[in-house]
FIDO-541523 format. One record per residue (C-alpha): residue in three letters; x, y, z. Coordinates in steps of 0.05 Angstrom, whole numbers, padded with zeros to 5 digits, always signed. Last residue first. Example, Ala and Ser with C-alpha at 12.3 -4.5 7.8 and 13.67 -1.06 7.14 Angstrom:
<recs>
Ser+00273-00021+00143 Ala+00246-00090+00156 
</recs>
This chain:
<recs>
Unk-01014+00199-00771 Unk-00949+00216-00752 Unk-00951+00153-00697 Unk-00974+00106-00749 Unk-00902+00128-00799 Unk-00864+00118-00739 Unk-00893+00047-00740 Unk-00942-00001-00694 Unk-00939-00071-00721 Unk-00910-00100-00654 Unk-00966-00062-00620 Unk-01007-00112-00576 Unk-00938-00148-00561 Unk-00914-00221-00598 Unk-00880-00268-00573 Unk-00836-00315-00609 Unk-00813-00380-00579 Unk-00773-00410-00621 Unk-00794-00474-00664 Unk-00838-00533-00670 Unk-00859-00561-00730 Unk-00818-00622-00739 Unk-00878-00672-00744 Unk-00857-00713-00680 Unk-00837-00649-00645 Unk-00906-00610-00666 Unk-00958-00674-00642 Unk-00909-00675-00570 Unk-00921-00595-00568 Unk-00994-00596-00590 Unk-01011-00665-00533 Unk-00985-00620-00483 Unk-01021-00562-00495 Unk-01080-00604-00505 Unk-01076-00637-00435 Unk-01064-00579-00407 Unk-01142-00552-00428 Unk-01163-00615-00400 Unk-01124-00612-00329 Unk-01156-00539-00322 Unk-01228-00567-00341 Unk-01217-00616-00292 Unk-01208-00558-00227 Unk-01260-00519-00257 Unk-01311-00576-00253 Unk-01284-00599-00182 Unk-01315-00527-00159 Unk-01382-00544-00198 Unk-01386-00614-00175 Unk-01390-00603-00096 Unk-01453-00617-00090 Unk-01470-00648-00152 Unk-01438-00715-00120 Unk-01489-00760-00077 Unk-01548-00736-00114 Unk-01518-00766-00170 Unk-01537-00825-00138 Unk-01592-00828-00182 Unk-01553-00854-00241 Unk-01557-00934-00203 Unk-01495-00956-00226 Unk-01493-01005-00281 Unk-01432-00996-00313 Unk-01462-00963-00374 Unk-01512-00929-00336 Unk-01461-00898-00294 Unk-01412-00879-00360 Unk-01471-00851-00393 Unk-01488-00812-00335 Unk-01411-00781-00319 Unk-01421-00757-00388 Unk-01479-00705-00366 Unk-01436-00691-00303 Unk-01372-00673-00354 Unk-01426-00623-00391 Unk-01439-00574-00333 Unk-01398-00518-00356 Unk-01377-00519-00441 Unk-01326-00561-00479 Unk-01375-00609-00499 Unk-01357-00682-00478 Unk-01372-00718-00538 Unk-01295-00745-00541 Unk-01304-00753-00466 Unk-01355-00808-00475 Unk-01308-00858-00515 Unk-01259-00857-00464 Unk-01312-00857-00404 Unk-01340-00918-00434 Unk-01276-00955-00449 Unk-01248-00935-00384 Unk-01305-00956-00340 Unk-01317-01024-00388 Unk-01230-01038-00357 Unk-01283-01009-00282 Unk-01338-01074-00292 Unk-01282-01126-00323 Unk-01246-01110-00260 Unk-01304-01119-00226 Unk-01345-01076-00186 Unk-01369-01097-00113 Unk-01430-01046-00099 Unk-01444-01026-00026 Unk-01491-00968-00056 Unk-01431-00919-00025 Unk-01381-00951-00065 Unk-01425-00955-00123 Unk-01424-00884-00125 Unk-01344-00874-00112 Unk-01333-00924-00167 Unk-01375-00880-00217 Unk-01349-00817-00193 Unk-01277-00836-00191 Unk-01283-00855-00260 Unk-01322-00799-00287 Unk-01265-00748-00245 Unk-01210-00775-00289 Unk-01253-00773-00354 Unk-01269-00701-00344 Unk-01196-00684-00329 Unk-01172-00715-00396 Unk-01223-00688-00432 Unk-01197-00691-00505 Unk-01253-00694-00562 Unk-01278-00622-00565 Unk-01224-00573-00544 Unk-01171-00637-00569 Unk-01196-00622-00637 Unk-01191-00542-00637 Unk-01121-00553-00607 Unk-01091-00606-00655 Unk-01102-00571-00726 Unk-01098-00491-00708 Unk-01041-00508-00666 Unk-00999-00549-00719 Unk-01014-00503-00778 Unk-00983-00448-00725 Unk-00931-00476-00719 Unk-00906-00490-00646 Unk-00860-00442-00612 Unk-00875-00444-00537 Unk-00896-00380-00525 Unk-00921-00351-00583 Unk-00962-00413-00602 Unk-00975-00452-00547 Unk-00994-00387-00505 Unk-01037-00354-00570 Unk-01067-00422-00582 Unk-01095-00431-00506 Unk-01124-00370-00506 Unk-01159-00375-00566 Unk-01180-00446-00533 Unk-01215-00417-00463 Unk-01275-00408-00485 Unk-01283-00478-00518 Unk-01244-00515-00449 Unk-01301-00485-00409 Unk-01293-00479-00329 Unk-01285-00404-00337 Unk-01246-00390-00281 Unk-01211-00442-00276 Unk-01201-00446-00356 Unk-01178-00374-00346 Unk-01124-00395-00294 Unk-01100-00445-00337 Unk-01091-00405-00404 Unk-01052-00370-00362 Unk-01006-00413-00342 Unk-00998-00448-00399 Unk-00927-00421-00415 Unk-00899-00421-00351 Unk-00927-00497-00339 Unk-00888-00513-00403 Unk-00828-00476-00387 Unk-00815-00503-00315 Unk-00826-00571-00334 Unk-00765-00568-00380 Unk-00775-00582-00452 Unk-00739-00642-00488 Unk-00799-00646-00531 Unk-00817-00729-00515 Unk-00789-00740-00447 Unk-00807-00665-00416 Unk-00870-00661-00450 Unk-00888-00736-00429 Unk-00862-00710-00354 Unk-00899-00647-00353 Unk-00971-00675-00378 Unk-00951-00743-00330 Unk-00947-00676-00271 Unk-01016-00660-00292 Unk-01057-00726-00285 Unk-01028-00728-00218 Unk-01057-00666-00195 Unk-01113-00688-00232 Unk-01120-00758-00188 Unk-01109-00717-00126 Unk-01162-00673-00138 Unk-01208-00723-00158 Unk-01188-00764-00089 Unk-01198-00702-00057 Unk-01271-00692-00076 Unk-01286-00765-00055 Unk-01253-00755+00016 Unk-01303-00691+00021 Unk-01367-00733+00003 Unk-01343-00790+00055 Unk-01353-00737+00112 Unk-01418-00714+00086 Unk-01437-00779+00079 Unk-01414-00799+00156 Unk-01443-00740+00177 Unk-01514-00779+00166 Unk-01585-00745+00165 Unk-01595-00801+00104 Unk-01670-00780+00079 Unk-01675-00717+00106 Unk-01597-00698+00092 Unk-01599-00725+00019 Unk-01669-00689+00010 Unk-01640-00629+00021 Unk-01580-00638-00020 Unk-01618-00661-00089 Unk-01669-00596-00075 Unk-01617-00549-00065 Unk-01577-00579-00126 Unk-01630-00566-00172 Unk-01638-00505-00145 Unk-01566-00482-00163 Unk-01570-00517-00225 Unk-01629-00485-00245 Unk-01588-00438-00290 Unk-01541-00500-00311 Unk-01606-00526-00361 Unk-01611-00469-00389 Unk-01536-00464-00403 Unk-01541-00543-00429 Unk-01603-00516-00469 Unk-01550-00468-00514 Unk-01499-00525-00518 Unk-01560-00564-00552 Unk-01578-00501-00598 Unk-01505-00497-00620 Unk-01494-00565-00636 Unk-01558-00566-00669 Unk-01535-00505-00716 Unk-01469-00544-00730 Unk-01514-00608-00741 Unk-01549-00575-00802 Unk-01496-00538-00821 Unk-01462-00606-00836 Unk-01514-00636-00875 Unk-01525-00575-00907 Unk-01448-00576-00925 Unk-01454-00654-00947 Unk-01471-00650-01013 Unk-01435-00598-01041 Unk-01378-00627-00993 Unk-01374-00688-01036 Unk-01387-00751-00996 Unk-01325-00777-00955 Unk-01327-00724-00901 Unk-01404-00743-00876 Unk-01394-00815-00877 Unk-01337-00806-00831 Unk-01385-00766-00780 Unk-01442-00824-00800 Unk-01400-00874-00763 Unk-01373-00834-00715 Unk-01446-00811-00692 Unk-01470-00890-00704 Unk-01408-00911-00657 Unk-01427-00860-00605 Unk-01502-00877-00602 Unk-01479-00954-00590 Unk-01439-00939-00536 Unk-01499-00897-00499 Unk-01543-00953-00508 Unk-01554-00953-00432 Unk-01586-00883-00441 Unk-01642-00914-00478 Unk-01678-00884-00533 Unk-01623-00862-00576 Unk-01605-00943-00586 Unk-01681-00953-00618 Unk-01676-00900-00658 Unk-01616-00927-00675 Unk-01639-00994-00699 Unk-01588-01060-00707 Unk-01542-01026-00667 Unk-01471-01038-00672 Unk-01430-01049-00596 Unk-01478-01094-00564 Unk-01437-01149-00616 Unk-01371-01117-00591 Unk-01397-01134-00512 Unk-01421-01201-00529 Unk-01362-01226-00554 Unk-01347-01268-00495 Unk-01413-01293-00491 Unk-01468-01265-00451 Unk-01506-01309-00388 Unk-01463-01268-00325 Unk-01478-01205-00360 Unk-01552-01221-00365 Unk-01554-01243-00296 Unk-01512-01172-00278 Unk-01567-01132-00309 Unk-01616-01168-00264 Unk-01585-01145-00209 Unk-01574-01071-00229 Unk-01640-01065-00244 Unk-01668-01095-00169 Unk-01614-01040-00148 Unk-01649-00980-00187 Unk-01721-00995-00161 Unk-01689-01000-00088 Unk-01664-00925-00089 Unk-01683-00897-00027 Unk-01684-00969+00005 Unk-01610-00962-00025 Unk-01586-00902+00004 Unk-01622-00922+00071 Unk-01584-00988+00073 Unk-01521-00949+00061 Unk-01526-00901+00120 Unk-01546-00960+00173 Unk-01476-01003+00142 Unk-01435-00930+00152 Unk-01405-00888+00091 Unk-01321-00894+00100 Unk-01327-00949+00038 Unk-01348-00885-00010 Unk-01277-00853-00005 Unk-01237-00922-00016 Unk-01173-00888-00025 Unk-01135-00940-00066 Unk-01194-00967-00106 Unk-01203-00889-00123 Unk-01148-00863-00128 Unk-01130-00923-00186 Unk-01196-00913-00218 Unk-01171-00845-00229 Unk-01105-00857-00253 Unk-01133-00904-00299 Unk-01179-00855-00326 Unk-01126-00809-00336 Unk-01079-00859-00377 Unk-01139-00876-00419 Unk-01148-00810-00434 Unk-01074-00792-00448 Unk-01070-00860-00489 Unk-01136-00826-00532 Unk-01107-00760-00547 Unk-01043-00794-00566 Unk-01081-00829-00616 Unk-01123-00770-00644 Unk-01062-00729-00644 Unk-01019-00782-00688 Unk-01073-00799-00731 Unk-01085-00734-00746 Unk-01018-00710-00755 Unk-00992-00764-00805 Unk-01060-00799-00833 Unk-01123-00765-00809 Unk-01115-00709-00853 Unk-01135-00754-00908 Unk-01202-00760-00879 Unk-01211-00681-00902 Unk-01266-00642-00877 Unk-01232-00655-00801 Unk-01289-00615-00770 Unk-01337-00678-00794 Unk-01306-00708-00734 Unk-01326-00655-00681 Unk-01389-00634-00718 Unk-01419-00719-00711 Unk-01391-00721-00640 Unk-01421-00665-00620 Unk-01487-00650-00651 Unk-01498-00734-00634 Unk-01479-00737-00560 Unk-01499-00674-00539 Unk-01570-00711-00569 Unk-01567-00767-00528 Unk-01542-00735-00470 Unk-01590-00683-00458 Unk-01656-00713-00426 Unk-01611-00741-00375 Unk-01585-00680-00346 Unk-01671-00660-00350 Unk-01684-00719-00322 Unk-01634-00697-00263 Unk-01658-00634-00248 Unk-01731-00666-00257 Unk-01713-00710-00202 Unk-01684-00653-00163 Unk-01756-00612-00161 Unk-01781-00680-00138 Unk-01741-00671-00069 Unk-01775-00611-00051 Unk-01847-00620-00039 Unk-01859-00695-00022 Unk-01791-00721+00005 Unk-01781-00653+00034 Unk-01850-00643+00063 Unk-01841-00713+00089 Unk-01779-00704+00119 Unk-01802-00645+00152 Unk-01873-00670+00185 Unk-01852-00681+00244 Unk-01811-00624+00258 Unk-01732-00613+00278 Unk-01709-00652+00212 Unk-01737-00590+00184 Unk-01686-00539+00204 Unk-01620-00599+00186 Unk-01663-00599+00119 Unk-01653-00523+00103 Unk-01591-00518+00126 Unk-01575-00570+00076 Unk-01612-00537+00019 Unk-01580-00470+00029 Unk-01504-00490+00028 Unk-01519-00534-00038 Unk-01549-00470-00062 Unk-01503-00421-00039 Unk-01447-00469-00064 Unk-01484-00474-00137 Unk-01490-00399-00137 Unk-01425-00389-00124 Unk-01403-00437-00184 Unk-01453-00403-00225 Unk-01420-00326-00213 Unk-01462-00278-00173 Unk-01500-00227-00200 Unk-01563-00262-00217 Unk-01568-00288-00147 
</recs>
């Protein structure tokens, strides 16, 4: 197992624990060796998902923004790339709920399949209702009020407070640039070191994946022996497809409007840095990449590229968001959930604001997609329902986010007039005559 790739390790273990149930659905006692034995060992998966996101909130948010070291350079460029950062988001996540209101993925799940789902996960519905009475009772400001904590140690210890983490991390992020930086560079190493150390447990965390995952899928087939879920599961993994196939043609046609550049040069020029965000599924490893291609190949400054595409690596996730909105509808889809508009336009706010702490490592997008579910309301245990077939959809987003900062470089560079020729550079442009007598 050590050998093989995650992803492949994920599919042999979501491959694994299904056989594995569809055996022991054959005894007596299987489903209650699975509910008793196997299933908690995906619970702690999950806690442990869970366990995370407050803190990969905080170290990233707060080293993201601090990054800047200068809140002048948040006039001009900045502004301009952290605002079209945030329309492309918003644009994703709309596409996204879109697919998914259109499609219906989790509707196809039968009456008998949903009532087990939710005896499963009773605890989590009675939440959900009362959550809605207090909705139903709030004023029309409520939601900004909710928005500032009044204790953040209080916020941090409940993942429905996820919005409120997020403001005190951008809060004290802009705090951190405006005192001197004598002052605030231990500050800062501080949270760089914790940044690391938290994207350091995520990796722990993704080498049980693949058991994790066993466990999750084995007790989805003993408790809800359904093909009708398996059958829904595969229309909700081509809705996200869809959606980012989507999300990457309105990359080609805002380049197109806005740099004058045709389609076929900008996916030429990303191409690779494409492929090795597929293959890598990290937006961070694939960024020097990423600046060679936009650079050399498509002729913005470098000033420009060393500004826009470091940010966007840690607060654009265009693909991310895309696939936390489908998730979250798809989920309560399958609980028999209604959501309101006013329940998916708090989708897009949430999964806006969560992607810009979306680490730009493997496995991070699912640990966003449970802010966004508690946020709505949707019970987070029907992540169960998704994981499966996460890891693949994981590459495919992470290649829509690291386009989305290409194109959001080459629209920043036109509007700023620093975008050139293309000029490419070989491994030995500086080799001489004078090299070769040597």
């Amino acid at each position: 197992m050590k050998k093989l790739a995650l992803h492949w390790q994920i599919l042999l273990g979501m491959a694994a624990g299904v056989v594995f149930a569809l055996i022991l659905t054959n005894f007596s006692w299987g489903a209650e060796f699975v509910s008793d034995w196997i299933k908690p060992f995906g619970n702690i998966f999950i806690n442990a998902l869970k366990l995370i996101a407050v803190p990969l909130i905080l170290a990233s948010l707060i080293k993201g923004i601090s990054d800047l070291k200068d809140i002048s350079k948040l006039s001009k460029m900045g502004t301009r790339t952290i605002v079209t950062y945030i329309i492309t988001t918003i644009i994703a996540v709309s596409i996204g709920l879109g697919m998914v209101n259109l499609i219906k993925p989790g509707s196809s799940i039968s009456e008998d399949t949903r009532q087990d789902l939710l005896a499963s996960y009773e605890g989590d519905a009675s939440g959900i209702q009362l959550n809605a009475e207090k909705q139903k009772e709030a004023g029309p400001l409520q939601a900004l009020e909710d928005l500032v904590p009044s204790n953040i140690f209080a916020a941090a210890g409940d993942n429905a407070n996820m919005l409120q983490v997020i403001f005190f991390a951008i809060f004290f992020a802009i705090g951190l640039i405006l005192v001197p930086e004598k002052t605030a560079k231990p500050v800062k190493d501080f949270f760089d070191g914790f940044n690391e150390v938290i994207l350091k447990m995520i990796d722990l965390i993704m080498l049980a994946a693949p058991y994790g995952v066993f466990a999750l899928l084995a007790a989805l087939v003993v408790e809800s022996p359904s093909a009708d879920l398996f059958a829904a599961l595969a229309m909700y993994a081509l809705t996200v497809l869809i959606g980012l196939a989507l999300m990457i043609g309105v990359y080609v046609l805002l380049v197109w409007i806005f740099t004058k550049n045709t389609p076929a040069f900008f996916i030429n020029g990303i191409a690779p840095a494409q492929l090795l965000a597929f293959s890598t599924s990290s937006s961070a490893a694939t960024l020097p990449v990423t600046m060679e291609r936009v650079e050399e190949h498509m002729g913005v400054h470098r000033e420009v590229t060393s500004f826009v595409l470091p940010i966007g690596a840690t607060i654009n996730m265009d693909g991310t968001s895309l696939y936390q909105a489908v998730a979250a509808v798809f989920i309560a889809q399958a609980f028999g959930m209604d959501l309101t508009l006013g329940a998916q336009l708090g989708i897009i706010a949430t999964a806006t604001l969560a992607s810009i702490g979306s680490a730009a490592v493997p496995g991070a997008g699912m640990v966003m997609l449970v802010i966004v579910l508690a946020q709505a309301g949707i019970p987070e245990a029907g992540l169960a329902l998704i994981f499966a077939v996460d890891r693949p959809l994981d590459m495919c987003r992470t290649m829509v986010n690291v386009t989305g900062d290409a194109a959001v470089s080459l629209m920043v560079a036109k509007s700023v007039d620093k975008m050139g020729e293309p000029n490419v550079k070989d491994w030995d442009d500086n080799y001489t005559e004078e090299d070769n007598k040597i």
